[in-house]
Each structure stands twice: as C-alpha cells, then as structure tokens.
C-alpha positions in Angstrom: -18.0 -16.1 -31.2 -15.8 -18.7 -29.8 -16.2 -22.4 -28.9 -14.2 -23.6 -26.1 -14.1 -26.5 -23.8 -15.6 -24.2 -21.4 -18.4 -23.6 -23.8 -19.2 -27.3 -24.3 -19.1 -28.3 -20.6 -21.0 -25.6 -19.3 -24.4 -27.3 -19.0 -23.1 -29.6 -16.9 -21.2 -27.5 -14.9 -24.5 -25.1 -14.9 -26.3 -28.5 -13.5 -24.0 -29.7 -10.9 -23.1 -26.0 -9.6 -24.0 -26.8 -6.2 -21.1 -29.0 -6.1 -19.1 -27.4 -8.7 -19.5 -23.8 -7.6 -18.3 -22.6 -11.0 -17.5 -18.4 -11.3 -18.2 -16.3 -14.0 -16.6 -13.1 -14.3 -18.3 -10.8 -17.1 -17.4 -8.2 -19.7 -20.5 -7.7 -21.5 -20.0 -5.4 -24.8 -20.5 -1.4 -24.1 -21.8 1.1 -27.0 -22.8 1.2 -30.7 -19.6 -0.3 -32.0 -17.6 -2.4 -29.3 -14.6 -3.5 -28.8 -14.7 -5.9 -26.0 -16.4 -8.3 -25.0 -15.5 -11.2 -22.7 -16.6 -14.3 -20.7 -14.2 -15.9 -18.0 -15.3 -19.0 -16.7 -13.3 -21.0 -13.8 -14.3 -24.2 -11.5 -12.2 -24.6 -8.5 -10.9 -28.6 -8.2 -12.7 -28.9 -5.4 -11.3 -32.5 -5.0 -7.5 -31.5 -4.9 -8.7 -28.9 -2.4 -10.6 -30.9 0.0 -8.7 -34.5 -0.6 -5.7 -33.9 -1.8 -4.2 -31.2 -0.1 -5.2 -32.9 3.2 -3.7 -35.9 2.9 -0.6 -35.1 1.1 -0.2 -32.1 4.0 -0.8 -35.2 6.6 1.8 -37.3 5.1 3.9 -34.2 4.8 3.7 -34.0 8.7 4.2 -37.7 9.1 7.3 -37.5 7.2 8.9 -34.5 9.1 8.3 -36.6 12.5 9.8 -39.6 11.6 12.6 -37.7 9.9 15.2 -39.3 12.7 15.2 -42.9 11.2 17.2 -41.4 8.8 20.5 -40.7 11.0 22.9 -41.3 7.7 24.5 -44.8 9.3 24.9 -47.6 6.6 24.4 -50.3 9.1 21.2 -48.7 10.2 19.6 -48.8 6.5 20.6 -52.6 6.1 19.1 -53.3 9.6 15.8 -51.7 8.4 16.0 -54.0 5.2 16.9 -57.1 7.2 13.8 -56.6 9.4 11.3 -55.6 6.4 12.6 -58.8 4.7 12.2 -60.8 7.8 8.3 -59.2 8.9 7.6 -60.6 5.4 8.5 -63.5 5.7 6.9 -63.9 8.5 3.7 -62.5 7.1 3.7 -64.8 4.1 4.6 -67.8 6.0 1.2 -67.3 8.6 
C-alpha cells in the first residue's frame, strides 16, 4: 500500500467530480497469490482546457493578422515608439 498525493486529495476530487470529472482506470488483484495490482487516477485541467487554450489560440490568431506591422524597416519601429510615447503622454496629461 502506497500513499500518494493522489491518495490524499481524492475526497475532494470524489466531492467536486461533477466539476472535476476525475477517471479511474482499475487493475484490481487476480488469484490466490497476485502479482498486480493497480490504481491510476487522472483529473483533466479543465481550466487550461476551457480558458487557456482559448485565449492563448485567440491571441495566437491576433498575432498572425497583424503580422504586417512588422515589415523589418528601422524607421518604422522608431515611428511606432515615437507615437506610443506620444499616446502617453497624451493620456497622462488628460
């Protein structure tokens, strides 16, 4: 017998398995004298999957679109600096 951190949390993964949705997969011990025996337990992220994955796939997309502001041009990159300097300015001043 084995204590893991799987051991410890499952009654609270047994109580919030609705929104958990925690999977067992189960060896249980065969004949007089086994051998093997064995209890896998895995809970999806559920967050990273519905949230994460998302948004970071959105700004992903974003990104690709406005992938022609960067045409490579020095003067270009110190114009977008100049203006982001100025627009705060201006924002801090009103």
């Amino acid at each position: 017998m084995q204590y893991t951190a799987s051991s410890f949390a499952r009654p609270l993964t047994q109580l919030f398995r609705l929104f958990l949705q925690p999977r067992d997969e189960i060896h249980p011990p065969c004949g007089l004298f086994p051998k093997l025996a064995a209890l896998h337990t895995h809970t999806p992220d559920l967050f990273r999957r519905y949230f994460y994955e998302p948004l970071f796939l959105g700004i992903a997309w974003a990104g690709s679109k406005l992938r022609w502001l960067q045409e490579g041009h020095i003067q270009i990159y110190v114009l977008y600096i100049a203006l982001t300097i100025l627009a705060l300015l201006i924002w801090k001043l009103g």
